[in-house]
C-alpha positions as CSV (number, residue, x, y, z in Angstrom):
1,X,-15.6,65.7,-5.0
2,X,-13.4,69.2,-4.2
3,X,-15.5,69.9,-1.1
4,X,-15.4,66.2,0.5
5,X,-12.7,65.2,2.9
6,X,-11.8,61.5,1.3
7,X,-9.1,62.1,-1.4
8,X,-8.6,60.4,-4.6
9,X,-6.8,56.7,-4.7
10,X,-2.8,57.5,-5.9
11,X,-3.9,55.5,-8.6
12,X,-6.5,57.9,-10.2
13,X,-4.1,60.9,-9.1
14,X,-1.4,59.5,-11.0
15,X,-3.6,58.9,-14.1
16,X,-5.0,62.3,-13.8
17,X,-2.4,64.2,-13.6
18,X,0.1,62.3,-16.4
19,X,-2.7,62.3,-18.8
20,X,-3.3,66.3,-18.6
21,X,0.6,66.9,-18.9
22,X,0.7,64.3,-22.1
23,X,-2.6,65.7,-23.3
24,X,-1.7,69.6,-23.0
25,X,1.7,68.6,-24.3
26,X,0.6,66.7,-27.7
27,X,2.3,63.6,-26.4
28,X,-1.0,62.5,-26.4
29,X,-3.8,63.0,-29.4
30,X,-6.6,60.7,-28.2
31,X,-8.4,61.4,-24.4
32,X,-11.3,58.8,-23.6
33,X,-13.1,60.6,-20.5
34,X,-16.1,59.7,-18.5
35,X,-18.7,63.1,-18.3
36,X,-17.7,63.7,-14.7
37,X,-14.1,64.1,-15.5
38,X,-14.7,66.5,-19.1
39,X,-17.0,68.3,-17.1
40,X,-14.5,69.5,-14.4
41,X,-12.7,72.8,-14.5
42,X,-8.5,73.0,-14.8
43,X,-6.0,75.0,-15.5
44,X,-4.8,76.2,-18.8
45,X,-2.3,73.8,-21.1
46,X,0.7,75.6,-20.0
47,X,0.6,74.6,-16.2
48,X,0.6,71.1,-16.9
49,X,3.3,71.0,-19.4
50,X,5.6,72.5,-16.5
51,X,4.7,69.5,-14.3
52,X,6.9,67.4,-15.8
53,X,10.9,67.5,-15.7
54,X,13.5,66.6,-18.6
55,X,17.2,65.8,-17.7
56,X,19.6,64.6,-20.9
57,X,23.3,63.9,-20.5
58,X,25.9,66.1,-20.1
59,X,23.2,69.1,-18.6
60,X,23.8,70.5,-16.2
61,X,21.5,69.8,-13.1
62,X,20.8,71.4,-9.7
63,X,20.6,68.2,-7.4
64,X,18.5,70.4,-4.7
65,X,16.5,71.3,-7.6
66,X,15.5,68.3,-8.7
67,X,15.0,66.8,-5.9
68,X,12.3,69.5,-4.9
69,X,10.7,69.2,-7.9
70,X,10.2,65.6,-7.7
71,X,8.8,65.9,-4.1
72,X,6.7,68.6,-5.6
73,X,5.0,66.5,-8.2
74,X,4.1,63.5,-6.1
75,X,7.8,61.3,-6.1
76,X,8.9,59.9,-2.6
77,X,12.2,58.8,-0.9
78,X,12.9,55.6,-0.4
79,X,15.8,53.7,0.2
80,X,15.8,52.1,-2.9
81,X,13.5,52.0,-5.9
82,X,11.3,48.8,-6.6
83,X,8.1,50.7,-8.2
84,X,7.1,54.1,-10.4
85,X,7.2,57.1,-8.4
86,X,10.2,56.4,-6.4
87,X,13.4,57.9,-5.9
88,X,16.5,57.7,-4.1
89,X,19.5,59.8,-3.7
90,X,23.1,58.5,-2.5
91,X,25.5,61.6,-2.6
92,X,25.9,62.0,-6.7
93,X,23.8,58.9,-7.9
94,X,20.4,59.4,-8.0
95,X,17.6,56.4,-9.0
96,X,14.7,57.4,-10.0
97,X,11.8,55.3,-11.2
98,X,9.4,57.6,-13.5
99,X,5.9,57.1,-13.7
100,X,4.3,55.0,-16.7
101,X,8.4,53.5,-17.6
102,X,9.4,49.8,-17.8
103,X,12.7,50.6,-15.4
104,X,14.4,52.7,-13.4
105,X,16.9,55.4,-14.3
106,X,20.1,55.9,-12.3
107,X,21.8,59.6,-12.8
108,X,25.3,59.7,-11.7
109,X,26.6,64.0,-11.2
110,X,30.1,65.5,-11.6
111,X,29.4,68.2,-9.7
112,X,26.3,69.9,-11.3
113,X,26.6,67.6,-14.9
114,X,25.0,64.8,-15.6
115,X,27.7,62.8,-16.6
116,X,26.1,59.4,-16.7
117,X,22.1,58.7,-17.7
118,X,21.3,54.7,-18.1
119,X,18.4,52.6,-17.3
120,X,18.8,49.8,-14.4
121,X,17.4,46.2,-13.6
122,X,15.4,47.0,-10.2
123,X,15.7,43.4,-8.9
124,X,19.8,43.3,-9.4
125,X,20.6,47.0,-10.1
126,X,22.2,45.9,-12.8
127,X,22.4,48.6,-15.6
128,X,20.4,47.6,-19.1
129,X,21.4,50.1,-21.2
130,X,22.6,54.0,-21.2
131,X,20.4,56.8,-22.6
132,X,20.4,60.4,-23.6
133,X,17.7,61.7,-22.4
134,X,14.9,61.3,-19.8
135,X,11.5,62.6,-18.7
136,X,9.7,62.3,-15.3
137,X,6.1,63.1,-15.3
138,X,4.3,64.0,-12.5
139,X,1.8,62.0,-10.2
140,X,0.1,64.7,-8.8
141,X,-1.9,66.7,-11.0
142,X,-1.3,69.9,-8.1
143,X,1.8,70.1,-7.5
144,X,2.5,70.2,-3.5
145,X,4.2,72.7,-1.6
146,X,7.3,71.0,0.2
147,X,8.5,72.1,2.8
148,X,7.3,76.0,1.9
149,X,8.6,76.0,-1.6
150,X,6.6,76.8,-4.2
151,X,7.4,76.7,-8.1
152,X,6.4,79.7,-10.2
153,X,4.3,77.3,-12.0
154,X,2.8,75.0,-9.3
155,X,0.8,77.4,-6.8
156,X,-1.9,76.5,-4.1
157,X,-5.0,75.5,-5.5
158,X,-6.8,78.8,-4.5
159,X,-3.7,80.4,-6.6
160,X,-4.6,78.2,-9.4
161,X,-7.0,79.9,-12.2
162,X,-9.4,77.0,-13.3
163,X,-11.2,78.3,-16.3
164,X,-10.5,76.2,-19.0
165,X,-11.5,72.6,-19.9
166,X,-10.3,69.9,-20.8
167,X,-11.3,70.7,-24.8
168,X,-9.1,73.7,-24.2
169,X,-6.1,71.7,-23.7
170,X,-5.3,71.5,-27.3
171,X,-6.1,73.3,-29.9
172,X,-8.5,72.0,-33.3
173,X,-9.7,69.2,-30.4
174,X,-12.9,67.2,-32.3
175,X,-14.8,66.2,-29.6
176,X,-16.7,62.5,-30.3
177,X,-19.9,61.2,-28.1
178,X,-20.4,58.3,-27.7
179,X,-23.9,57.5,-27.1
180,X,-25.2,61.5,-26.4
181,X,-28.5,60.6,-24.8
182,X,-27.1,58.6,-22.3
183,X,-24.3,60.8,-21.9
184,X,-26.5,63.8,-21.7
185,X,-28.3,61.4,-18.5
186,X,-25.4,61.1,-17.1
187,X,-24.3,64.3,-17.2
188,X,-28.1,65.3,-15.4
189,X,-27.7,62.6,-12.2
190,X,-23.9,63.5,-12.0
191,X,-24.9,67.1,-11.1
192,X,-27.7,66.2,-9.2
193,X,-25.5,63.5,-7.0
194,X,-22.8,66.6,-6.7
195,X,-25.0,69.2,-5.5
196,X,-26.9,66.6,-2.9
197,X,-23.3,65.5,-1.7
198,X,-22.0,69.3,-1.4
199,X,-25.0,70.0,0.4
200,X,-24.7,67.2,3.0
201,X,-21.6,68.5,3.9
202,X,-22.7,70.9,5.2
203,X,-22.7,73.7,2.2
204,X,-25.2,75.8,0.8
205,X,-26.1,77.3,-2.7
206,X,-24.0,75.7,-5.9
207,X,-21.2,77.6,-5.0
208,X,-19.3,73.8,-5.0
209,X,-20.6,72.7,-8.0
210,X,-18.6,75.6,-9.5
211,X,-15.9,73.3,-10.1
212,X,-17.5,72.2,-12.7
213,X,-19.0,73.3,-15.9
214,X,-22.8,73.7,-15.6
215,X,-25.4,72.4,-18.2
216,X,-25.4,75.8,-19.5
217,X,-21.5,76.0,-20.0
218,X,-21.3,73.1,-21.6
219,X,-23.7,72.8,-23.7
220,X,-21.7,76.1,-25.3
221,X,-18.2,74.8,-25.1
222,X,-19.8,72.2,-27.1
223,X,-21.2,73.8,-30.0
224,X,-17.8,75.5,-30.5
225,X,-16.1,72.1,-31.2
226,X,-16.4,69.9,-34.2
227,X,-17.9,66.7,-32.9
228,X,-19.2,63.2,-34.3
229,X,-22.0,61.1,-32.5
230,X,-21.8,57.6,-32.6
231,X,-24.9,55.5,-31.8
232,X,-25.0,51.8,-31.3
233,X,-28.5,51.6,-33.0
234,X,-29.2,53.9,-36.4
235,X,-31.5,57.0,-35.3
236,X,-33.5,59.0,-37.8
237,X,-33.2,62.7,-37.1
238,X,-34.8,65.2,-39.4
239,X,-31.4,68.1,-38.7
240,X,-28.9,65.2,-39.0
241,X,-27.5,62.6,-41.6
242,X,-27.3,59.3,-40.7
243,X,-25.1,56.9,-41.6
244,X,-24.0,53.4,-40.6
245,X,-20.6,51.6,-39.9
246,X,-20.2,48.2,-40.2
247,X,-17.7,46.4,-38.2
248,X,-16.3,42.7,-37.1
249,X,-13.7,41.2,-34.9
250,X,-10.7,39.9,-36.6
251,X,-9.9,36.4,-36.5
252,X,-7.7,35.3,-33.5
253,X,-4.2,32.9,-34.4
254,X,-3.2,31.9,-31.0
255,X,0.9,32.2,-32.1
256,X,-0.3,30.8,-35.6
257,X,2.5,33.6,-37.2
258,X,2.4,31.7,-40.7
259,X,-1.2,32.0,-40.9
260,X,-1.3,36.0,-40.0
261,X,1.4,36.8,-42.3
262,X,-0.4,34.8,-45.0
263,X,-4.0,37.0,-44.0
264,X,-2.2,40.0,-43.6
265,X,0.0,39.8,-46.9
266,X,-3.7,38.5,-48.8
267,X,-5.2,41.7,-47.8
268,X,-2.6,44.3,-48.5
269,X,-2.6,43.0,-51.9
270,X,-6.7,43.1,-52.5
271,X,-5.9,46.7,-51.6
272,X,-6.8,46.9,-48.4
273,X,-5.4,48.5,-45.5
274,X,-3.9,47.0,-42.5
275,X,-2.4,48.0,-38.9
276,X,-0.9,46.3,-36.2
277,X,-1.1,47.9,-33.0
278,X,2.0,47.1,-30.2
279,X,1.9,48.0,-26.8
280,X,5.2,49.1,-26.2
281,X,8.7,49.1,-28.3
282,X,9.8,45.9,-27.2
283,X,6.4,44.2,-29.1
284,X,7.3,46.7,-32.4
285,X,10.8,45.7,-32.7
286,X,9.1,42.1,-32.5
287,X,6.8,42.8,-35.2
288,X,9.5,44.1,-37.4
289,X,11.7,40.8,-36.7
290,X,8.5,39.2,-37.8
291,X,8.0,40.8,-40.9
292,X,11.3,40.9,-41.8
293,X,11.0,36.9,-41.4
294,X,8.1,36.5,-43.4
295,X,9.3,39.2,-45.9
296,X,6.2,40.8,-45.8
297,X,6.6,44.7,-46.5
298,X,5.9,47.3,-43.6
299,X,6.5,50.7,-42.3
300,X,6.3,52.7,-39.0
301,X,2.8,54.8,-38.0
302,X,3.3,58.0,-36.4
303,X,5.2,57.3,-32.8
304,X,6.9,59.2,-31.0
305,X,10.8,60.1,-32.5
306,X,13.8,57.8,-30.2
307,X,17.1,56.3,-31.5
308,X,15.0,52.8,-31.4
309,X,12.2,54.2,-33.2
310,X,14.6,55.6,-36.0
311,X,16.3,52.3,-36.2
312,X,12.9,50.4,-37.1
313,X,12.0,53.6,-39.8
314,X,15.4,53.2,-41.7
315,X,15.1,49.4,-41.4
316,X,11.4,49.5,-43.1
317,X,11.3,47.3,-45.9
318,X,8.0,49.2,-47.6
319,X,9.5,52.2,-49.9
320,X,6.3,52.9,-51.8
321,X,4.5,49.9,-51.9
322,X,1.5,48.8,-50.2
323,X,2.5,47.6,-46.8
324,X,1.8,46.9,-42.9
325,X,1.6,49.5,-40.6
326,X,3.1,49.4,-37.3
327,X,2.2,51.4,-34.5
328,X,2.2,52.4,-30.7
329,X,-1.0,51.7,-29.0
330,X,-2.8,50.1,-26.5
331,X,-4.9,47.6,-28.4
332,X,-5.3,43.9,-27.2
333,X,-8.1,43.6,-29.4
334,X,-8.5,44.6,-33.2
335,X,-11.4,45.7,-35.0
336,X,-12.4,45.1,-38.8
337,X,-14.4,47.9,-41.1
338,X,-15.5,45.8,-44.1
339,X,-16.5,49.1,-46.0
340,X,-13.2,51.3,-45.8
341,X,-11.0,48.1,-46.1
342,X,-9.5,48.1,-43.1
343,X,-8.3,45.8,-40.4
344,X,-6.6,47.0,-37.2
345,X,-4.9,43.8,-35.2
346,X,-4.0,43.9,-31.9
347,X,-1.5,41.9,-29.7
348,X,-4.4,39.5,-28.6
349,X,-5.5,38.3,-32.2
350,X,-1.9,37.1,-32.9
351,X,-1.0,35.6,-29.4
352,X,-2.4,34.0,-26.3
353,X,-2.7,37.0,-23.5
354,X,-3.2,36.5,-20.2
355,X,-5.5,38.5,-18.4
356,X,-4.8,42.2,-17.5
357,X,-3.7,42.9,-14.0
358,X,-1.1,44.4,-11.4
359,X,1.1,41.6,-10.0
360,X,2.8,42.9,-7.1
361,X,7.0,42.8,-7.3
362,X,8.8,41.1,-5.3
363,X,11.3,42.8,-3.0
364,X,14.6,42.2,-3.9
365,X,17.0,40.5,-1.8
366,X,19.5,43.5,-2.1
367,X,16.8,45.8,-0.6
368,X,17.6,44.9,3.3
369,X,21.2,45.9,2.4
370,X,20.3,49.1,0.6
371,X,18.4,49.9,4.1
372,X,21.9,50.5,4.9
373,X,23.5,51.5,1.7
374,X,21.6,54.6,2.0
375,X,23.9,56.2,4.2
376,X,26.8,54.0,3.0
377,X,29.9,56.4,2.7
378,X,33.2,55.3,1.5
379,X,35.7,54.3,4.2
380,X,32.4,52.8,6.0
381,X,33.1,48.8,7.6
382,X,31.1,46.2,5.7
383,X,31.2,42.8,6.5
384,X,31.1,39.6,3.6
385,X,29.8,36.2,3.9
386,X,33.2,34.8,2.8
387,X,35.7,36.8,3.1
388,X,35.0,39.2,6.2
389,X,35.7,42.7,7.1
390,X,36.4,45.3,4.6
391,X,36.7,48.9,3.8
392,X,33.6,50.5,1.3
393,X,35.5,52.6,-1.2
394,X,33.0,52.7,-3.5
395,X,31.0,52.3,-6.9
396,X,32.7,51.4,-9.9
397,X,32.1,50.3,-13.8
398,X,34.3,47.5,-15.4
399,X,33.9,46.1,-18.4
400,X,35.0,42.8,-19.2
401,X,34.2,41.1,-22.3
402,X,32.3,43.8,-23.8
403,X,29.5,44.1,-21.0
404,X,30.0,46.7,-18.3
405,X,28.6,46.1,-15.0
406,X,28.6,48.3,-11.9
407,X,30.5,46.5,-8.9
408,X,31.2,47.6,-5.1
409,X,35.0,48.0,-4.7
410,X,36.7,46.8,-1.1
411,X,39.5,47.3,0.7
412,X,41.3,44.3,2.6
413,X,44.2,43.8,4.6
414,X,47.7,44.5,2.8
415,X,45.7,46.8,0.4
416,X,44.1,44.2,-1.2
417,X,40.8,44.6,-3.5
418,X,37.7,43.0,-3.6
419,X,35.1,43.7,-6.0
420,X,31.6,42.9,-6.0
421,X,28.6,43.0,-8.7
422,X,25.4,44.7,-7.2
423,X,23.7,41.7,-8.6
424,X,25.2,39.9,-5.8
425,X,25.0,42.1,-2.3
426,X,22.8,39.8,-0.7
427,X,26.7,38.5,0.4
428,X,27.5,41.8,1.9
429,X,26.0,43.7,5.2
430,X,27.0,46.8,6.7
431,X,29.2,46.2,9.4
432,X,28.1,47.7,13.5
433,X,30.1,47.8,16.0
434,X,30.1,50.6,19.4
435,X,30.7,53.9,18.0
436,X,34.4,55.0,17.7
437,X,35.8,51.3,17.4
438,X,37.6,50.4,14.0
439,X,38.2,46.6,13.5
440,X,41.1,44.9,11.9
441,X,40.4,44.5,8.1
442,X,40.8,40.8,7.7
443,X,43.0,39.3,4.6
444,X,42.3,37.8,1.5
445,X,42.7,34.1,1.5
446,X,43.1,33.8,5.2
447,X,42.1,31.9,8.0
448,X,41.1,34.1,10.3
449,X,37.6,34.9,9.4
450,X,37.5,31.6,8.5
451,X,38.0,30.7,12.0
452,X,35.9,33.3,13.6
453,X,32.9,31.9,11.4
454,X,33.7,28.4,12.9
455,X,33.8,29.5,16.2
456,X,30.1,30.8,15.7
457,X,28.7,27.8,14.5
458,X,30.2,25.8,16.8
459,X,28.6,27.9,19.7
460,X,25.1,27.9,17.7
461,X,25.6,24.0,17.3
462,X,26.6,24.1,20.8
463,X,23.7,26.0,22.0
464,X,21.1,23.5,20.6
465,X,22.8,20.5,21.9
466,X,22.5,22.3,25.2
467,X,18.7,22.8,24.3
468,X,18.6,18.8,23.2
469,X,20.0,17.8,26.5
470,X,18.0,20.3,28.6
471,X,14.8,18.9,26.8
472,X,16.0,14.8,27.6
473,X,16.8,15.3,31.4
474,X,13.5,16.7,31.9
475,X,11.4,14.4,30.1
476,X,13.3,11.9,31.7
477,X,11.4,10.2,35.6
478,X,11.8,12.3,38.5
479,X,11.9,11.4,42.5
480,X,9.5,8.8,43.3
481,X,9.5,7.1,40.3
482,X,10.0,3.4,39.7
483,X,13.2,4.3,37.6
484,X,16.1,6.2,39.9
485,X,19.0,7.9,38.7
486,X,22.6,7.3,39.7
487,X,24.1,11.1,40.7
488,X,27.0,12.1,38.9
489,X,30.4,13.5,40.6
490,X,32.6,16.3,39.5
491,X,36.7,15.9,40.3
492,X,35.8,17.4,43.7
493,X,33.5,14.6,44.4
494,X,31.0,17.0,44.9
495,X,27.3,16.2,43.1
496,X,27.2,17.8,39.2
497,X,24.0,17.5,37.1
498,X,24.4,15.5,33.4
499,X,23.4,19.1,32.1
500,X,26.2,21.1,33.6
501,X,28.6,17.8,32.8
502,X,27.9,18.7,29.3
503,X,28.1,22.3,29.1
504,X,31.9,22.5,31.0
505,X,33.2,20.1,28.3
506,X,32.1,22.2,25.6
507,X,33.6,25.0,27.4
508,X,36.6,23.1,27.6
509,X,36.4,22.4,23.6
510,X,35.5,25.5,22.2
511,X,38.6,27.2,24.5
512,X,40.9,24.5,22.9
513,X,39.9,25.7,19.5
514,X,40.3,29.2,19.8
């Protein structure tokens, strides 16, 4: 509630506030809402559709800007971006990972241009594929004021005029109920549990439930809509119609493709009509590999316009004739209507799904070094696994057989190069040494860090011999025992311990080698 202290799980915040800005912009036609949240009082369409920011190639961008306005709408820093709602900047590249998207998105500036746009692999930051344009919607559904700035658009809540709903959000909305009685229950103990909860803590009067639209309220923002009623059982009321829908679950092909093409292609030609939802593009493009397989006819649904989506609309096989309609949305399960001849299939009915759930990623193994590569400049030491010390110069694309990849460049003695792929910078570290010194860059090919790299093992081999030996002569019988020990001598003829024997002729051994 407003008026309690515990907030909202990031979660719900996120949902919230990416659903108004979709809803209020027409990316999204279709709002399912529990009473509690339609009952609630927000701002008018236009403040949401400002919450969210676009950035296409080749604009130009205030880096400041954006970075404000990402804070502003819920984004944080990190040092490198492994889930939605992240961002981080290194001087002109900026990752950003935008709520609701599959990957990551790495800007790269030229000065105030955005010169570069392209989607990356978060695991090996390894690009996938450039793009034109981008939007990152916001997690917060008020914005917050960082560090005293303040958008035009974003004020303090008390700033913030609340006196719309969320049926004013878009214009001709039809408003459906399902179940109204219980609903209308609902609706009762939800303002009953608010005003008990406001006056526990501590308030007086309904001045808290204002937040929301009262009985009275919303009973008349209701009659103003066009609105269906749906009922699970048939109820007979003298002012209203009734009338019955008939429904059944589609049959489910576990990855039978042959069959479903067979079903589907059957029913088109009885006449009927049939759509296959996908959740995302990835599953359309599938679909339309499938029915270009089976050569059975289809064509696109209404989803949003992208160059992938054009592709799949020029590609449809359909022209006039009865076909399969593909479309965007988030149906694992399908539905039939026997009377209006139609079937809806979701992803589930043609193929085994697992369960539904949040599987937590992985940290990379590049993130410990991007703990560093944050404040990575170029002429910084860094230090690799095999071939030593070098000189950071750099990001840079190369393309070699057709595929570009983004790769670290280094400098080495006799100003040689070295270049890395990010997918591989679990062999690189920053290199720390006292502040001021600059260490020899070591060569390409050579033996010297080669040698250095024996020398440590040698010592950390040495070191648990030492701990071997240490652990023997103590286990070993002490005075009094039945067993005695004959003392070793040193070249002075003085008495020298077994331990101390062994640790002067590694000495000795690890001087002789350098």
């Amino acid at each position: 509630m407003p008026w309690q202290d515990a907030a909202p799980h990031a979660e719900i915040l996120e949902t919230r506030a990416v659903t108004l800005w979709r809803y209020s912009t027409g990316h999204t036609r279709v709002v399912v809402a529990p009473i509690a949240a339609a009952r609630m009082r927000l701002a008018e369409a236009a403040f949401y559709a400002h919450q969210a920011r676009s950035v296409a190639r080749d604009e130009s961008v205030s880096l400041d800007d954006l970075v404000a306005h990402l804070r502003r709408v819920g984004y944080e820093s990190h040092d490198m971006v492994e889930m939605p709602g992240q961002f981080t900047v290194r001087g002109g590249i900026i990752d950003i990972f935008p709520a609701e998207a599959e990957r990551p998105v790495r800007l790269e500036l030229f000065g105030d241009s955005v010169e570069s746009l392209r989607e990356f692999d978060p695991n090996t930051q390894r690009s996938v594929r450039p793009i034109e344009h981008v939007t990152f919607p916001p997690l917060l559904e008020k914005p917050a004021s960082v560090f005293g700035l303040v958008d035009e658009h974003s004020a303090d809540a008390e700033n913030i005029s609340r006196g719309h709903s969320l049926l004013d959000l878009h214009e001709n909305t039809v408003v459906i109920l399902d179940e109204p009685e219980a609903i209308a229950e609902a609706s009762r103990k939800f303002l009953e549990s608010a005003e008990e909860s406001f006056r526990v803590a501590g308030n007086s009067g309904g001045v808290g439930v204002s937040s929301y639209l009262i009985t009275g309220d919303w009973d008349a923002l209701l009659s103003s809509r066009a609105r269906l009623e749906l009922e699970r059982l048939a109820v007979s009321r003298e002012e209203f119609e009734t009338r019955t829908m008939q429904t059944q679950a589609p049959t489910r092909y576990h990855g039978n493709i042959p069959a479903f093409m067979a079903e589907a292609s059957g029913r088109i030609a009885a006449g009927e009509n049939v759509l296959l939802a996908a959740g995302n593009l990835g599953e359309l493009e599938r679909f339309v590999d499938l029915c270009h397989e089976y050569e059975v006819p289809y064509r696109l649904g209404d989803i949003e316009k992208n160059p992938t989506s054009a592709r799949l609309a020029e590609d449809s096989s359909a022209g006039s004739v009865p076909a399969v309609v593909l479309c965007r949305a988030p149906f694992t399960d399908g539905v039939v209507f026997p009377d209006s001849h139609l079937t809806i299939y979701g992803t589930g009915d043609l193929f085994e799904t697992l369960p539904t759930g949040t599987t937590a990623r992985r940290r990379p193994k590049t993130a410990s070094f991007f703990s560093d590569f944050s404040e990575l400049k170029a002429g910084d030491y860094i230090v690799h696994v095999d071939h030593g010390i070098g000189q950071f110069e750099g990001l840079h694309q190369i393309e070699n057989g057709g595929a570009r990849g983004e790769f670290m460049r280094l400098r080495y003695a006799d100003d040689a190069r070295l270049y890395v792929p990010l997918e591989r910078l679990d062999l690189v570290q920053s290199y720390r040494a006292v502040e001021g010194a600059k260490p020899n860059l070591d060569k390409l090919g050579g033996t010297t860090w080669t040698a250095r790299t024996f020398n440590d093992a040698a010592w950390t081999a040495g070191i648990r011999f030492l701990r071997g030996w240490a652990l023997r002569l103590t286990s070993q019988p002490r005075l009094g025992s039945r067993v005695a020990r004959t003392p070793r001598k040193g070249p002075d003829g003085s008495p020298v311990s077994e331990l101390q024997l062994t640790r002067n002729r590694l000495n000795s051994d690890f001087a002789a080698r350098g």
